[in-house]
C-alpha positions in Angstrom: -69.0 -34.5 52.5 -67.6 -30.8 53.6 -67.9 -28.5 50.8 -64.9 -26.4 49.3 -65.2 -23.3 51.9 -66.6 -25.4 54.9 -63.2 -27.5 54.2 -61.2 -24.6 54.7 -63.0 -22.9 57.5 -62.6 -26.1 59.6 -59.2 -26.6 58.4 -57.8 -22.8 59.8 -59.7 -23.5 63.0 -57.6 -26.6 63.4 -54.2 -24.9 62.3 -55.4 -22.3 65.1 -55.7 -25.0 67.7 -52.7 -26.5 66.3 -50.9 -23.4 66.8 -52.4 -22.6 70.2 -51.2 -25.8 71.2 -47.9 -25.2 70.3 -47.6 -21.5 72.2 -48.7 -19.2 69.4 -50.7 -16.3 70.4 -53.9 -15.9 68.0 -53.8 -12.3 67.4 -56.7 -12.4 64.2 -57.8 -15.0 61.4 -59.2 -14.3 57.6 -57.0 -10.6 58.0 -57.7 -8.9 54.7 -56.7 -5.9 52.8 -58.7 -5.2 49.5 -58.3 -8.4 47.8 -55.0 -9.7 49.8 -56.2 -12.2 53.1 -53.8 -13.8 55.4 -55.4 -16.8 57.2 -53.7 -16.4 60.3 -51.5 -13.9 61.8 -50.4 -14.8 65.3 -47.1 -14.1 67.8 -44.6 -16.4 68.7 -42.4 -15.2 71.2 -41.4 -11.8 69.8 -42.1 -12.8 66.4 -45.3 -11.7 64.1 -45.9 -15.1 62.4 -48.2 -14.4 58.8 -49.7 -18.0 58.6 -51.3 -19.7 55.8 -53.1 -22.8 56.3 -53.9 -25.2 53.0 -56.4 -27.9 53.6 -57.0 -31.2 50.9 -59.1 -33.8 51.4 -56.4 -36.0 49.5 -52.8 -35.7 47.9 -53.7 -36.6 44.6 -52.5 -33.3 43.3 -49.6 -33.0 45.8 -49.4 -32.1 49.5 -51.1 -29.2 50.6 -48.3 -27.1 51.6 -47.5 -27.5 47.9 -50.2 -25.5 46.7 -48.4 -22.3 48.9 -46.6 -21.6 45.4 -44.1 -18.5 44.2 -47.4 -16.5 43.5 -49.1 -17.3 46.4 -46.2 -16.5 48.5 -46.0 -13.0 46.9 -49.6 -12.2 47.7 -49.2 -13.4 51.0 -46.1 -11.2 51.4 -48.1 -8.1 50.1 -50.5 -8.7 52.2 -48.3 -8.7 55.2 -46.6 -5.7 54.3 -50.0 -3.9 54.0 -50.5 -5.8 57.6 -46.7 -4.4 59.0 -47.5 -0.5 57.6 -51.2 -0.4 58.9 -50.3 -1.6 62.5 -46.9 0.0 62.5 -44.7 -3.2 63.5 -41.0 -3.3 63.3 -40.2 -5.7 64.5 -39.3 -9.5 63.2 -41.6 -11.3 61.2 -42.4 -15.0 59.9 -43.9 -16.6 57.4 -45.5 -20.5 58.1 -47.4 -22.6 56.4 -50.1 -25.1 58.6 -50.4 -28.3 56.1 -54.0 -30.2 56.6 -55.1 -33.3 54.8 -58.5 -34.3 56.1 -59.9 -37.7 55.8 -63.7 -38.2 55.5 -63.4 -41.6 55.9 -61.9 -41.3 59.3 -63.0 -37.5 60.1 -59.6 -36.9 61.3 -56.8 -34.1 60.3 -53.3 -35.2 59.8 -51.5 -31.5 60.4 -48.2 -30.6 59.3 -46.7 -27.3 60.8 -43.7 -25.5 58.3 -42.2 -23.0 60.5 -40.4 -20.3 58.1 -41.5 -22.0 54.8 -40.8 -19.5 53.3 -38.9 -16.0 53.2 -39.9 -13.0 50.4 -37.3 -12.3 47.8 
């Protein structure tokens, strides 16, 4: 059985594939900023995508993507802002949430890609 942080750590290296896959650019993973992270922050196209990747090994407290609530969407955004100022980007910006439930029975990932899940107030 995967423990709490190997769970995540594989989960983000599948939402990377995942993205990959999908024709994101991988510009850095685990970006942080005192006590702010963002999981994934890659380019699509012309857009700067902040990603956040939740991984469960089951749903029996909701989806995984529903764990990306109103407070962790405002640290997120914080973080990207500290993200936008220290690399001096202007231009547009994303924010998507990578949903992973992983089975240990089967050792598979069903994944679950949210582009724009969400936008900051």
């Amino acid at each position: 059985m995967l423990d709490h942080l190997q769970k995540g750590k594989n989960g983000e290296e599948v939402a990377a594939g995942l993205l990959k896959q999908r024709g994101y650019r991988i510009i850095c993973q685990n970006w942080r900023y005192k006590n702010l992270e963002i999981d994934i922050v890659a380019q699509e196209g012309d857009i700067l995508v902040f990603v956040e990747v939740k991984t469960r090994s089951h749903h029996a407290y909701g989806m995984p993507y529903e764990a990306v609530d109103n407070v962790k969407q405002a640290k997120l955004t914080r973080a990207a802002n500290h993200y936008i100022a220290t690399h001096r980007y202007g231009g547009e910006i994303r924010f998507d949430v990578v949903s992973i439930l992983y089975s240990s029975k089967n050792k598979t990932y069903d994944t679950r890609l949210i582009k724009d899940a969400f936008w900051p107030d």
